[in-house]
C-alpha positions in Angstrom: 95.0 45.3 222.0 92.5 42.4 222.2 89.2 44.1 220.1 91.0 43.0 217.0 91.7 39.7 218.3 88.7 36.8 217.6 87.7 38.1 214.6 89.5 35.7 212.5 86.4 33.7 211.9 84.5 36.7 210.9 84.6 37.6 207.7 83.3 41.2 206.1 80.2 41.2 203.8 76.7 42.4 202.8 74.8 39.3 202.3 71.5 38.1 203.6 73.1 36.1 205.9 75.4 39.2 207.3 72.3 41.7 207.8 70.3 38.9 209.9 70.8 39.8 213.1 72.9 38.0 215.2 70.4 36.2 218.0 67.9 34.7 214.9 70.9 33.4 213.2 72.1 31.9 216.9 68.7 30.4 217.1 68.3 29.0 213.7 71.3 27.5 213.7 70.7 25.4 216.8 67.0 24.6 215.6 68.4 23.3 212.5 71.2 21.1 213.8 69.0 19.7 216.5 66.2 18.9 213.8 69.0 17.0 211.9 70.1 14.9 214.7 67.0 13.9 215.0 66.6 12.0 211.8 66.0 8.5 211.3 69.7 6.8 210.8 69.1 5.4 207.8 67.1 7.9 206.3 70.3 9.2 203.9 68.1 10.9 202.0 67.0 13.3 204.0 70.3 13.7 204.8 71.6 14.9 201.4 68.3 16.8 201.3 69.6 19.3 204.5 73.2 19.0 203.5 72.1 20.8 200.4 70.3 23.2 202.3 73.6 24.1 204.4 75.5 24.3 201.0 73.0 26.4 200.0 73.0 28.6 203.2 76.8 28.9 202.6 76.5 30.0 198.7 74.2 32.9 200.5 76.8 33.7 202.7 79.6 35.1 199.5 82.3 34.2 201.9 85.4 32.8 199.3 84.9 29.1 199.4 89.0 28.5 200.0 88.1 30.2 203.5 85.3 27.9 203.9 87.2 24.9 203.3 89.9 25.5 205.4 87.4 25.7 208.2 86.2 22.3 207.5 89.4 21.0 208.9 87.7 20.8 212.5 86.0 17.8 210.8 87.9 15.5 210.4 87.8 13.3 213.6 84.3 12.8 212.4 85.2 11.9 208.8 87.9 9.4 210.7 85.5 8.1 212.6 82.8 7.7 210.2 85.1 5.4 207.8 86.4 3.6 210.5 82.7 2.4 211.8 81.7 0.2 209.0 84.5 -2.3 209.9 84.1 -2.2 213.8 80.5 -2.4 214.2 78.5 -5.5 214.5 75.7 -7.0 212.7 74.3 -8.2 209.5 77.4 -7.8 206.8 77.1 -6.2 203.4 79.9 -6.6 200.7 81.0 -3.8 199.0 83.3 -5.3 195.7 86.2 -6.9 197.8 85.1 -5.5 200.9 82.8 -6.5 203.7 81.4 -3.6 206.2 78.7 -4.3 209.2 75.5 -3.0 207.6 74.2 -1.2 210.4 77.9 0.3 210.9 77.5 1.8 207.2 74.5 3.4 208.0 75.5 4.8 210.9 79.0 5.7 209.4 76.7 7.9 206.8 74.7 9.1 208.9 77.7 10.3 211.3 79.2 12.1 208.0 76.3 13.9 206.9 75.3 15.4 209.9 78.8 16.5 210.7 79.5 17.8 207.4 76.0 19.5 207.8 76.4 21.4 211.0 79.9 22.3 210.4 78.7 23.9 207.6 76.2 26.1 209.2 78.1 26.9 212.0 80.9 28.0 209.6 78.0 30.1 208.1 77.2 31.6 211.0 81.0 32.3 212.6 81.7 33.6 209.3 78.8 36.4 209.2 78.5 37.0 213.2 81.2 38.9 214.8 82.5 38.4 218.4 80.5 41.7 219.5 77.4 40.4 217.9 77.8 37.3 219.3 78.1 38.2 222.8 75.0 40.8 221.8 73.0 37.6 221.0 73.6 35.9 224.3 72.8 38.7 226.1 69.1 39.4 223.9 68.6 35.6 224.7 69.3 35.8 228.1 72.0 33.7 228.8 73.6 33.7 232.6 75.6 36.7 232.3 78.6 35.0 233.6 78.7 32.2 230.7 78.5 35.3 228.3 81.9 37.2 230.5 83.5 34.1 229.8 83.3 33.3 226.0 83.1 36.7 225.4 86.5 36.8 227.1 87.2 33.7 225.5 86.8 35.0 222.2 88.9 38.4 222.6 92.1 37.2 224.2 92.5 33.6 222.9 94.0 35.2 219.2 96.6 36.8 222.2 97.6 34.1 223.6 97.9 32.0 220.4 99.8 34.9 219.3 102.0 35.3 222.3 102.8 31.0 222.2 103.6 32.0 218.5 106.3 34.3 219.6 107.6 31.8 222.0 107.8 29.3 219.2 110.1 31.4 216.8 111.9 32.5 219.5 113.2 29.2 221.0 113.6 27.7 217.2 115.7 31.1 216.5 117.8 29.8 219.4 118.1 26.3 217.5 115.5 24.4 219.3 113.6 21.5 217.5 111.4 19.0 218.6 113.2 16.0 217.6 113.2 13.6 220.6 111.9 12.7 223.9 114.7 15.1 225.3 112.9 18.2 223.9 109.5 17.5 226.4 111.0 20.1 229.4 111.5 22.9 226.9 107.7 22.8 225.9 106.8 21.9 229.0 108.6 25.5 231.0 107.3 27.2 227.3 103.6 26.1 228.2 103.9 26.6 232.2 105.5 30.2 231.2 102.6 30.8 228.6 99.9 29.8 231.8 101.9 32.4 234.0 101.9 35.2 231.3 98.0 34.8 230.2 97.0 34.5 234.5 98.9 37.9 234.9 97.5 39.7 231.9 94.0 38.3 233.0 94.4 40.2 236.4 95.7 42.9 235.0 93.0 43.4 232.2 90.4 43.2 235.1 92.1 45.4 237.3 91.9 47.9 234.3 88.1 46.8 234.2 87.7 47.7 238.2 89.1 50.8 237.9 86.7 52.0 234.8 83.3 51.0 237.2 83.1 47.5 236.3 80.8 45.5 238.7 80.6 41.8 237.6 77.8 42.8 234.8 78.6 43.3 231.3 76.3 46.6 230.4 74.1 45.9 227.3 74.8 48.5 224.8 72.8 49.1 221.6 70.2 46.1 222.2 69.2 43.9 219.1 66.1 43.9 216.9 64.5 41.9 214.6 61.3 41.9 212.5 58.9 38.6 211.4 61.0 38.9 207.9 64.4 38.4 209.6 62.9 35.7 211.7 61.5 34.0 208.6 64.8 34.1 207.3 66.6 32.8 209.6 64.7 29.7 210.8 63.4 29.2 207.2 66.4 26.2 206.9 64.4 24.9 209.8 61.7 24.7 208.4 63.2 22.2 205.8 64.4 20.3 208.2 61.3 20.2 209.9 59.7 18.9 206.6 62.5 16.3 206.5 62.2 15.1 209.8 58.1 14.6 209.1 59.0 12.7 206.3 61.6 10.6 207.4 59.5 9.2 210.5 56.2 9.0 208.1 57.9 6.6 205.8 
């Protein structure tokens, strides 16, 4: 029941991007968004310089764009944020036609919006082309604590049940004429969620009582270990490399 579930990220394809395998795309990703944190603040730029190169990385990736911008919902505190700094912050004061915004909170409310939009765009790139088996494949190759790895691998594969199980429980009470209208309605969501929390602990024990009784032992087995050449690696971490560039530049100036 749960190997179909956490896969809604993933999406089919034979791009460049989907061949790479999965622990030099894991890698290259967190090189990249740690090289664009690391930029100057105001250098905007450089900014709109890696931005491209995400946009570009998620051209490569063939995935339908309308898939990719519904992704991009997950940014929005940021985008909230971002417009809101400008009129909180302190400092020198820049007017902007009938507006006046804190100079240092502009820059810093550009800076917070390119680098969000950046790395949401790369991690979208790399959720998109990297399924929940590679995934937990790549943490494994890089050695990650192998009970961090049980965890989101567990993570990954049952939350799609229980979002589908509080689903059910949602068009079940509103079949029965429930809506959330008022204060009054709190104690029916609140016995929904405590029954969701007792249904999800139960199938947890009773998915790793099925694990016990097949030989599991507290280790995931590694099955059908990863590879990769100099060529995938110079794929992957060649957005780095940009950004490497950028950041070089942006501290030289």
């Amino acid at each position: 029941m749960g190997a179909g579930h956490g896969t809604h990220l993933h999406v089919e394809g034979h791009s460049v991007v989907h061949r790479l395998p999965a622990h030099t795309k894991l890698v290259g990703l967190v090189v990249f968004v740690l090289l664009v944190v690391a930029l100057p603040r105001d250098a905007h730029g450089l900014r709109v310089a890696t931005l491209l190169v995400a946009v570009g990385v998620v051209a490569a990736t063939r995935v339908p764009l309308r898939h990719v911008a519904s992704r991009l919902v997950v940014e929005v505190p940021f985008v909230v944020f971002a417009l809101v700094l400008p009129f909180v912050a302190t400092g020198p004061q820049r007017t902007i036609g009938p507006v006046t915004v804190s100079r240092d909170g502009l820059d810093a409310g550009l800076a917070l919006l390119a680098t969000a939009t950046t790395s949401v765009l790369m991690a979208i790139s790399f959720a998109t082309t990297t399924s929940s088996r590679d995934l937990v494949r790549a943490l494994q190759h890089l050695r990650v604590p192998d009970r961090l790895v049980q965890i989101l691998s567990f993570m990954v594969r049952y939350l799609g049940v229980v979002g589908s199980q509080a689903q059910r429980m949602k068009v079940a009470r509103e079949s029965r004429g429930f809506r959330a209208r008022s204060l009054g309605s709190w104690p029916v969501i609140a016995s929904s969620a405590g029954a969701l929390f007792i249904r999800s602990y139960e199938r947890g024990e009773r998915v790793h009582l099925a694990m016990m009784s097949r030989g599991y032992t507290g280790q995931m087995p590694v099955t059908d270990p990863l590879s990769a050449g100099r060529r995938d690696w110079s794929r992957a971490l060649l957005p780095s490399a940009f950004a490497v560039v950028a950041l070089v530049i942006g501290y030289a100036a």
